[in-house]
N, C-alpha and C positions, 0 to 999 in steps of 0.2 A: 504493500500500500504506500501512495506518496504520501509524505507530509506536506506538500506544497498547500495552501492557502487556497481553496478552490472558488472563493468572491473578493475582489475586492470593491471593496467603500467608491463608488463613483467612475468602475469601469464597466460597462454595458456595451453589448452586441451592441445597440446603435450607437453609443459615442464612439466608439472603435472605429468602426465603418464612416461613421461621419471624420473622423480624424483623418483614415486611408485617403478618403475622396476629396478630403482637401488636399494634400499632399499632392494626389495624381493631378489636380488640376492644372499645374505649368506643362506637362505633356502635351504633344501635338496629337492628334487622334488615334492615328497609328501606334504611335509608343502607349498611349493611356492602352488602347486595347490590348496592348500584349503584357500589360503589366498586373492587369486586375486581377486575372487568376490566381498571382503569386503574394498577394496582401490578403486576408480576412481575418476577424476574431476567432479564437478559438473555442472549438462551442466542443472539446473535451475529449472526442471521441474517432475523430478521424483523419484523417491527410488531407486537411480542409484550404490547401495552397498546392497548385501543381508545382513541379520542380525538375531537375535535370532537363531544362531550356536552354536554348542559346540566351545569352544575354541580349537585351537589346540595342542596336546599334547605337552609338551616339549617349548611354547612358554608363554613366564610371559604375562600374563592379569589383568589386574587392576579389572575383576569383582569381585562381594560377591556372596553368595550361597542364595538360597530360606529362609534360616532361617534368614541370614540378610536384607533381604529382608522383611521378616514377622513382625521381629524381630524389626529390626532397625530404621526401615522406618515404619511402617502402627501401629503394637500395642504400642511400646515402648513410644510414646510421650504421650497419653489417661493421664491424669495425675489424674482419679480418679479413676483407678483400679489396686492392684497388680497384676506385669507379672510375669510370674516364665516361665525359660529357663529350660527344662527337661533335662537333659543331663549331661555328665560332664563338669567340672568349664573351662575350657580351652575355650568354646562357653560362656560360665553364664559369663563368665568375659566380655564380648562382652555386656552383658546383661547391665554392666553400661554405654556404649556408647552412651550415652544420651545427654550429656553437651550441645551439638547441638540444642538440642532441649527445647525450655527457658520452664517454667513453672511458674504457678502462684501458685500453692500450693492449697490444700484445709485445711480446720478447722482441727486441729491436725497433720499436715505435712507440714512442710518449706520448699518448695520449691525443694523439691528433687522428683526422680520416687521413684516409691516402687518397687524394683527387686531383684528378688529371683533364685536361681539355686540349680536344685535338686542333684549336686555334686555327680555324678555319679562314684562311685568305681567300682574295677573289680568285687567284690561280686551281684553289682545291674547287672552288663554285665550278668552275667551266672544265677543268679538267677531270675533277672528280675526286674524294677522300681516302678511297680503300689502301691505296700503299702509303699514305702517311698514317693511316692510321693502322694497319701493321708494323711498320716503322716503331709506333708508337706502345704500341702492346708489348713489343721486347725490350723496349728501354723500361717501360712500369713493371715488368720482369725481372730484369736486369740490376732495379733500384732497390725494390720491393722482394724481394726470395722467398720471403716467410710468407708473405703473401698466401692464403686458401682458393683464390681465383680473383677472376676481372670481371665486372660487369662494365656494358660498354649502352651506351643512354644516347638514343640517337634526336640532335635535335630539328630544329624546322626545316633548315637548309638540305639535310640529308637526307628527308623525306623528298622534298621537290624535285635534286635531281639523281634520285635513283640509286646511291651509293648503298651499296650490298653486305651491309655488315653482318650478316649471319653468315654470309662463306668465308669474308673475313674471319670470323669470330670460331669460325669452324675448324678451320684450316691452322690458325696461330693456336690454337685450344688443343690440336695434336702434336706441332711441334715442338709445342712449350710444357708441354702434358701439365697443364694445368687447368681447370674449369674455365672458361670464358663467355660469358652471360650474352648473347644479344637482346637488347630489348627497344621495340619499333616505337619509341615514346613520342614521338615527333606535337610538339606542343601546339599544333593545331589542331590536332586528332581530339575528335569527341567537343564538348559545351564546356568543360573546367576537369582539373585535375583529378578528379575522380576516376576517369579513365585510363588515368595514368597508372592509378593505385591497379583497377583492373588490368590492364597489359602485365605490368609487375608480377601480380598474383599469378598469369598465366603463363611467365618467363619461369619464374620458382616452379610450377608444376610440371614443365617439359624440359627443365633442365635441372633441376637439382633434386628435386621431393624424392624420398626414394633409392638413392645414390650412395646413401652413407649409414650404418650401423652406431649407436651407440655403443662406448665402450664399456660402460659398466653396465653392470645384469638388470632386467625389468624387473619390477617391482609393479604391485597393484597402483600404484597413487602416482606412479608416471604420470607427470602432466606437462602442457606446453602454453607458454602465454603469447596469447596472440594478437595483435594489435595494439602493441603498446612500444613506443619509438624513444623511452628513457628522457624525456622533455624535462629536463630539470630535476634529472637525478629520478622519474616515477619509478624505472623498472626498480631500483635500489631499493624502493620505500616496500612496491608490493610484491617481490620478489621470496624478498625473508617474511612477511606477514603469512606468504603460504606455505613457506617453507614450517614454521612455529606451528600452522596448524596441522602435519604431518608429511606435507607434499611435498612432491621430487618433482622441481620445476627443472626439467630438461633441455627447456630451447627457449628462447627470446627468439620475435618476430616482431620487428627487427631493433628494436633499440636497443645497443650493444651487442650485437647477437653475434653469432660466430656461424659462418657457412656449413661448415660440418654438422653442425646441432640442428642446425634449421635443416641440411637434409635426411636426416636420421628420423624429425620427427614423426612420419609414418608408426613408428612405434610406442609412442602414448598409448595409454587409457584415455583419454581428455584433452581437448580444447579447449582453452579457456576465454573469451575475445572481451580485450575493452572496447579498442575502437572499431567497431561493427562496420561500417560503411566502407574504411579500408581496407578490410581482410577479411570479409563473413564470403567472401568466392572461393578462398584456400578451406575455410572448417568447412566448407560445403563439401568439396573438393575430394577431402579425407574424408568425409564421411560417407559418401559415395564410394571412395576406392578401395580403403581401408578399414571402413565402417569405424573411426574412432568420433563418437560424438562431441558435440560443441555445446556450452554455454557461454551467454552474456554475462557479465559481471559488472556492479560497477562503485568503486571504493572512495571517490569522492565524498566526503563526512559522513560522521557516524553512522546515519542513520543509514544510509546506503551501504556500508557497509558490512553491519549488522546483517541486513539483507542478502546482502551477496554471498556472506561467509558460510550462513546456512543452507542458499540454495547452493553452494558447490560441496558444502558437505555431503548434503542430501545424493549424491553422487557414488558415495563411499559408504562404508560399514561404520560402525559403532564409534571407534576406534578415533576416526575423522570428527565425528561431530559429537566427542563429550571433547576432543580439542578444541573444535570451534567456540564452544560453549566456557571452554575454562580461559580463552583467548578473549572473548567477548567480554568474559566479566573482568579479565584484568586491565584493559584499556578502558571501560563504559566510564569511568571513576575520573579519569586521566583526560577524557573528551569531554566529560563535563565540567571539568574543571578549568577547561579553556572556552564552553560553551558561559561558563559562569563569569568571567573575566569579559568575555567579547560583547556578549550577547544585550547587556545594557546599552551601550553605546551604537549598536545597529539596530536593535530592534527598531520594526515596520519601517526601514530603509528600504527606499525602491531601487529595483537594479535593472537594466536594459542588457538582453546578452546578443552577439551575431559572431555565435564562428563557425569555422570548418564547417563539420559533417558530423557531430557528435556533440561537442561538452555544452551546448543549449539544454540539453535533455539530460545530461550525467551532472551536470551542476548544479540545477533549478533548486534540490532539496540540501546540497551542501549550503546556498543561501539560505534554507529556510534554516535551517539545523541553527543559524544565528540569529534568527529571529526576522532575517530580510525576507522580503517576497519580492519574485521577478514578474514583470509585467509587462515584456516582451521579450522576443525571441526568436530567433531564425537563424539559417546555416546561408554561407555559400556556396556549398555544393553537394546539397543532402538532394537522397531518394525520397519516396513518397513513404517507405517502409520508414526512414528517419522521421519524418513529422508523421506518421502514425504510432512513433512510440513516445515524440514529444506532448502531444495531445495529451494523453493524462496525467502529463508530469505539470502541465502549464493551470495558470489558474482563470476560471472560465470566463471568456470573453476578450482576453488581453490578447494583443496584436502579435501575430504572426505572419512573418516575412521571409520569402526566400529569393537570394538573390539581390538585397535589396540596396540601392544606389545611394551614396551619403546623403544628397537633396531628401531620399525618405527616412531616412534613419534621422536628419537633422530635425525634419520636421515632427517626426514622432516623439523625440526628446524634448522638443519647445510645448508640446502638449504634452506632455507625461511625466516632466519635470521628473528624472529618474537621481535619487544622489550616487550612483556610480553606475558607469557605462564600461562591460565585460566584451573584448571587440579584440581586434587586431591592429598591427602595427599602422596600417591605412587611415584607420579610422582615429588613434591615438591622440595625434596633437592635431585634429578638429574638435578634437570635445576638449581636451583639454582648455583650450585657446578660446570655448565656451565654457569656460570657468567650470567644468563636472568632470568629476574626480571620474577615474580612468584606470583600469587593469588590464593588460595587455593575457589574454585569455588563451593564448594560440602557443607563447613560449614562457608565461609566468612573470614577467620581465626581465627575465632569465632570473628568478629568484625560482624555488622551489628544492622540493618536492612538494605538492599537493595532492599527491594521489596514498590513499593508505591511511593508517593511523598515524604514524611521524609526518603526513604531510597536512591534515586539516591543521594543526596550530600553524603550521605558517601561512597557511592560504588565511587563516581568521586573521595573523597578525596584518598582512598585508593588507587585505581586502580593508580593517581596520585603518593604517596608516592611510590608503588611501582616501575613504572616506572621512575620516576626521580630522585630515593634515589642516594647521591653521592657514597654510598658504592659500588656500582658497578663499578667504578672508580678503586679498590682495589682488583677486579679481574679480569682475564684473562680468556677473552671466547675464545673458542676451532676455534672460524671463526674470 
């Protein structure tokens, strides 16, 4: 069951509506029609905004492209294989956007990715990439030894004129005998980066899943975490929280993860997925080929987590869930005890969220858990299956948007008066700069962990600093 707040005091199905319709009004007809579908109230129960749309012309979107998507999110975190961005450096330099994602390093590499871009000049345009970027695979060879393989992320240019990285990637993959990943990420493919995450998932099944044995013996409580990319330290926080409750967490997918482990995991008992929308095509996957089944989980504050801990018990024997149970009650005391610090100073704080593809709907009740209620919400590049799981998490009538361009987020915040806006780096210093407090939702601001029990006190302190910093005092919001 949510905790979220299911009325709030003076939001109604028509003021909502009446709010959208102001909003779309600057629209020329064209764009208003293609936008209406994706704004309505939420009336609790269903995927009440279409989604996975091209954006509209002419209108700013906060999405990324399928290579950032491939790129950014699913390969880039793997921290035991060189990635090489194919294309020119203007994407390769995207290719360091990592910092997000923490690492432990392996033997001969501190704590860095290994990323490479094949710095694409006019010469590679018209004559073509494949021998520089052979070229290039034996020097990231050459550099890299320890290296577990190469994944090679083809960007726009290399879709348009034809460059053939899979006989590349085929060919250097035998002579180098090392794994070498092609994947056709080309960042115009698909409406936003989501499809990126898909191609991803489907490079990992036709080239790695499968491929690699664990080395120590199975055990019943084998399990694999999946969709969770280590964003400020998470996998660290819920890694040993499941480990405490008996479980042999075998593989990361992919934050820190290690190529070997992610192709072994064929051999679970369990799936475990946070971020669903980037990786529920792989537990599909396995559970079709392998039959190992999947659960959602989701450890953003207590009360969620409480939740989660029991439905992955429920999974296991006895054993697992008088653990979960003696785990539950040694943190409840611990979370309350920062629910009792936080919770005065935000209670019935309004919060506006818009990220990704997921933490609108995984974080709704971490706010409430402090006494806030959110009062909108929406993703930039969720499925309809994402706002049919957001729907009961949201409180009824409050504005749901997908896709949504700052002109509508600006204007939803000048009627909604929210005191902290949960968003991305895009959207950051406009609200800032509209005097309301601001949490960068997408990388923590690179503060964190918040996922787990070690991470809700920081996400309350934070979410805290931000909302009651006196510097706000020092400027002048637009309402």
């Amino acid at each position: 069951m949510s905790n979220a707040i299911k009325k709030i005091e003076g939001i109604t199905k028509e003021s909502t509506q009446e709010m959208i319709d102001k909003a779309l009004e600057v629209y020329p007809e064209k764009a208003k029609k293609k936008r209406v579908p994706h704004l309505a109230p939420n009336d609790g129960v269903s995927a009440c905004v279409k989604s996975n749309r091209k954006t509209v012309p002419g209108v700013m979107s906060a999405r990324g492209c399928a290579y950032a998507g491939a790129k950014g999110v699913v390969w880039g975190p793997i921290r035991d294989m060189v990635h090489v961005s194919h294309g020119p450096v203007g994407c390769g330099w995207y290719s360091w956007g990592t910092r997000r994602n923490l690492m432990t390093g392996i033997n001969g590499v501190n704590q860095f990715a290994m990323q490479f871009t094949s710095d694409f000049q006019e010469k590679d345009i018209v004559y073509g990439g494949d021998k520089k970027l052979k070229t290039l695979l034996q020097e990231a060879h050459d550099l890299f030894p320890l290296a577990k393989g190469i994944s090679v992320l083809s960007e726009c240019p290399v879709g348009l004129i034809g460059d053939d990285i899979n006989s590349v990637a085929k060919q250097s993959s035998k002579e180098l005998d090392i794994p070498i990943i092609p994947c056709n990420c080309e960042g115009f493919r698909g409406v936003s980066q989501s499809l990126g995450h898909h191609i991803s998932n489907d490079t990992i099944r036709d080239h790695i899943i499968g491929t690699r044995e664990f080395a120590e013996p199975a055990t019943p409580y084998d399990i694999a975490l999946i969709g969770d990319y280590n964003i400020g330290g998470d996998v660290w926080s819920v890694k040993p929280l499941l480990e405490e409750i008996g479980l042999n967490v075998k593989a990361v997918w992919t934050g820190d993860g290690e190529l070997e482990k992610i192709a072994a995991t064929h051999q679970v008992k369990l799936n475990i997925i946070h971020c669903y929308r980037s990786m529920n095509y792989m537990c599909r996957v396995m559970e079709e080929k392998y039959g190992i089944p999947w659960l959602e989980f989701n450890f953003f504050g207590p009360t969620k987590i409480r939740e989660s801990l029991r439905a992955i018990a429920e999974r296991f024997d006895d054993k697992i869930k008088e653990n979960v149970e003696r785990v539950i009650a040694k943190y409840d005391p611990i979370m309350q005890a920062v629910i009792d610090e936080y919770r005065p100073r935000l209670e019935g704080k309004k919060v506006m969220l818009y990220v990704g593809g997921l933490r609108p709907r995984h974080t709704v009740n971490a706010y409430a858990d402090l006494g806030m209620v959110v009062v909108g919400s929406g993703y930039e590049f969720a499925h309809g299956d994402d706002y049919e799981r957001t729907s009961p998490e949201m409180p009824e009538a409050t504005v749901i948007y997908d896709d949504a361009s700052e002109h509508e987020l600006e204007e939803f915040v000048n009627t909604l008066r929210p005191d902290l806006v949960g968003s991305g780096i895009k959207e950051k210093y406009l609200f800032q700069k509209m005097g309301v407090p601001f949490r960068q939702m997408h990388s923590w601001d690179y503060s964190g962990p918040y996922h787990a029990y070690n991470g809700f006190p920081i996400f309350a302190r934070d979410v805290d600093m931000a909302v009651n910093s006196p510097t706000w005092k020092l400027v002048k919001s637009p309402f």
